[in-house]
C-alpha positions in Angstrom: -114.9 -10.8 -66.6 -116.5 -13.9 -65.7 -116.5 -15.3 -68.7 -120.1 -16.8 -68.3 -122.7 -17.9 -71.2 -125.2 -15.5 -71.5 -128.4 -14.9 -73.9 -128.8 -10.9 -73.9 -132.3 -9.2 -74.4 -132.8 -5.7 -75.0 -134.8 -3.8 -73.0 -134.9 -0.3 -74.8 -135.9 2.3 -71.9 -135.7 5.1 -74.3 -139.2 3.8 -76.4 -140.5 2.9 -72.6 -140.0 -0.9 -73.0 -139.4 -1.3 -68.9 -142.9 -0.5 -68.7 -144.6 -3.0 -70.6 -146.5 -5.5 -68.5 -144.7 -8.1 -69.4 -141.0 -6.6 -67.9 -142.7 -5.4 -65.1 -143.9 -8.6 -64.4 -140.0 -9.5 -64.2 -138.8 -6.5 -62.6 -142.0 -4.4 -60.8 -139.9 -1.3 -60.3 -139.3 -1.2 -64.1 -135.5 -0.8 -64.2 -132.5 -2.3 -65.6 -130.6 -4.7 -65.3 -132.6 -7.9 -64.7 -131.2 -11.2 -65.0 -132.9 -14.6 -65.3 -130.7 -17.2 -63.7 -131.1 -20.7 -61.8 -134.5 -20.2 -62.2 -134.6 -17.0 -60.4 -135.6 -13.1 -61.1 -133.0 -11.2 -59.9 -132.2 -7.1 -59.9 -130.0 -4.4 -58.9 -126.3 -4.0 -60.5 -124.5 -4.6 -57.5 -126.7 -7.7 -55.7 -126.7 -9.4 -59.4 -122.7 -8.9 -59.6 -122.4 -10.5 -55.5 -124.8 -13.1 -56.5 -122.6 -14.5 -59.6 -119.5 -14.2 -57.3 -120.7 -16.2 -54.9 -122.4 -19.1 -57.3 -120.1 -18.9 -60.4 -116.7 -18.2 -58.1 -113.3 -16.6 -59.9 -112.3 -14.5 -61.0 -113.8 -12.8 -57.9 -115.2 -8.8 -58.6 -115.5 -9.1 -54.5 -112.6 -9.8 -52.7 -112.1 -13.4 -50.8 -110.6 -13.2 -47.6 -109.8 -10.1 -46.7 -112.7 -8.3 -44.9 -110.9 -5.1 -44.8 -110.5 -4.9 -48.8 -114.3 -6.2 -49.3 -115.5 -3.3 -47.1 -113.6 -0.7 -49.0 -114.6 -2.8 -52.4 -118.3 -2.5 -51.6 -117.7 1.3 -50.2 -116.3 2.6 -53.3 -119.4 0.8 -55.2 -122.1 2.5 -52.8 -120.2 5.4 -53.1 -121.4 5.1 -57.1 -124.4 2.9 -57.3 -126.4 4.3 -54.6 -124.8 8.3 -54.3 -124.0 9.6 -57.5 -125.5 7.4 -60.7 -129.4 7.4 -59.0 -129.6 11.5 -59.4 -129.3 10.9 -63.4 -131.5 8.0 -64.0 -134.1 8.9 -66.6 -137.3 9.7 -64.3 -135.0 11.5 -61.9 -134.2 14.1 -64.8 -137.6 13.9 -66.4 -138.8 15.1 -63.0 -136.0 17.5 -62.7 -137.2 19.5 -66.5 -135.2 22.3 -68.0 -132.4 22.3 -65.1 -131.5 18.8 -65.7 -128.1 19.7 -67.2 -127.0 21.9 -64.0 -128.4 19.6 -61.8 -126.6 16.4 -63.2 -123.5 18.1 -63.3 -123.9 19.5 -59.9 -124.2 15.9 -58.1 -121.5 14.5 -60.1 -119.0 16.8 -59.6 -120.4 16.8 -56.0 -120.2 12.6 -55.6 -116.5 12.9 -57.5 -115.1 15.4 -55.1 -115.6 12.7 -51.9 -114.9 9.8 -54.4 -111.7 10.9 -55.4 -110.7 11.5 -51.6 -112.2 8.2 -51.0 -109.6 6.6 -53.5 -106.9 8.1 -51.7 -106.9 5.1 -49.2 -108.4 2.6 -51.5 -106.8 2.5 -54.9 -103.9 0.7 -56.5 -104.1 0.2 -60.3 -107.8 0.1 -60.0 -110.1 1.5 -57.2 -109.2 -0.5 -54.9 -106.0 -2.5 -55.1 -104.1 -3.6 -58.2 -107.1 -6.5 -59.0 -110.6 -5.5 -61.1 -113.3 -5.1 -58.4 -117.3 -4.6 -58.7 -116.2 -0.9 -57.9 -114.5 -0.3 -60.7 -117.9 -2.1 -62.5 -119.5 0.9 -61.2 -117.2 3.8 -62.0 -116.4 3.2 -65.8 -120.2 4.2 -66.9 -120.4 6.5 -64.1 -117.5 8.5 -65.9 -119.3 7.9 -69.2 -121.7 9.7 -67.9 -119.9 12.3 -66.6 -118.8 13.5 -70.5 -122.1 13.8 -71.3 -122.2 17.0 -68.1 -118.9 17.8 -69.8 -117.4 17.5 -66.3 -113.8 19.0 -66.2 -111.7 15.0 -65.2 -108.6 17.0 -64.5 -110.4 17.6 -61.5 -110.1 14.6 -60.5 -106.9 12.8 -61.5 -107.4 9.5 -59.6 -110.6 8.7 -61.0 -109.4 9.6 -64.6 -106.5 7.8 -64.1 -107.9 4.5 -63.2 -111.0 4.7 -65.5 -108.4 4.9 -68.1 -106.3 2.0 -67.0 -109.9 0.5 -67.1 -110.7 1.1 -70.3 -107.6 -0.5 -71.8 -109.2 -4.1 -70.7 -111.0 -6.1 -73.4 -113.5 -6.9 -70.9 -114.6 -3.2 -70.6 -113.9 -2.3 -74.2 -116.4 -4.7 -75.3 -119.1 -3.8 -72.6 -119.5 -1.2 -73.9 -122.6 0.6 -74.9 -121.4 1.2 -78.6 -120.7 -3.0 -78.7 -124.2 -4.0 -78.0 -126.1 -5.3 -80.6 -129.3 -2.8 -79.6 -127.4 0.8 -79.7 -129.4 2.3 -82.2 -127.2 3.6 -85.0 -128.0 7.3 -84.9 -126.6 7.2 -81.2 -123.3 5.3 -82.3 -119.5 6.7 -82.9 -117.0 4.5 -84.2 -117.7 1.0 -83.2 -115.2 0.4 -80.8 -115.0 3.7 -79.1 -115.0 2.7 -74.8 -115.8 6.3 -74.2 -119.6 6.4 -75.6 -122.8 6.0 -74.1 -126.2 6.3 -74.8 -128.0 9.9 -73.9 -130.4 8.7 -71.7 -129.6 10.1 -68.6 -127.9 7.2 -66.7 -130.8 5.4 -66.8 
């Protein structure tokens, strides 16, 4: 979105890479994303996303001036990052054994139902107003993941309907997981295809 110069390293989560000493040196709590900018170590989706808003400026993912529309920007993203997507991160399911399908699909249908209500007030285009926001950052992969749990979207028309509007962006068509130079081929469709992601579990 931001059009910003970047030098991308994989980190592949599925071979246990995050735990190697050296990424944990970067990034002690062994996740992804980390990013290594201005000389700085920094983590979390959603600080990361503020942090290049507020150093690299437009186009802005949070919005300027309008306190009521940043609230409801960085609502709809909590809503995502911290209340649905954590329940499916790798170690979550790992921990969860032989019930992690039912219990994925449980939480996401269960995160969807208030989201969608959520979006009621919020949305325009996108989630929240007509312009691209960090929430809408958040629930493109979110609904990704949501195929995988073969969750029934007709459930829930307002979230299908903007991730699809979302999806017709070149921004979001080349972010994704198919498009990245790591996807390991057994796990790829049809280069191309904004709909795939990787079977790990959200991680």
């Amino acid at each position: 979105m931001k059009q910003i110069a970047y030098e991308y390293r994989a980190v592949d989560i599925l071979n246990k890479q995050q735990h190697d000493d050296a990424y944990k040196a970067l990034n002690p709590q062994r996740l992804v994303p980390t990013l290594e900018i201005d000389g700085h170590v920094l983590t979390q989706s959603l600080s990361i996303i503020q942090y290049l808003d507020e150093t690299r400026g437009p186009p802005y993912l949070v919005p300027q001036g309008d306190t009521l529309k940043r609230q409801r920007v960085r609502a709809v993203s909590d809503v995502i990052a911290s209340g649905i997507q954590p329940i499916q991160n790798l170690k979550v399911l790992k921990y969860v054994g032989a019930n992690k399908s039912q219990w994925g699909k449980h939480w996401i249908e269960e995160g969807f139902q208030g989201l969608e209500e959520l979006l009621v007030v919020t949305a325009g285009k996108y989630c929240v107003g007509d312009e691209v926001s960090m929430a809408d950052l958040c629930l493109v992969p979110q609904v990704a993941n949501a195929s995988r749990y073969k969750i029934n979207m007709a459930s829930f028309p307002r979230i299908a309907r903007i991730n699809e509007a979302l999806l017709q962006l070149p921004a979001f068509q080349v972010s994704a997981p198919v498009m990245q130079p790591d996807c390991p081929p057994e796990l790829r469709r049809e280069r191309g295809d904004p709909h795939f992601i990787r079977d790990i579990g959200g991680a």
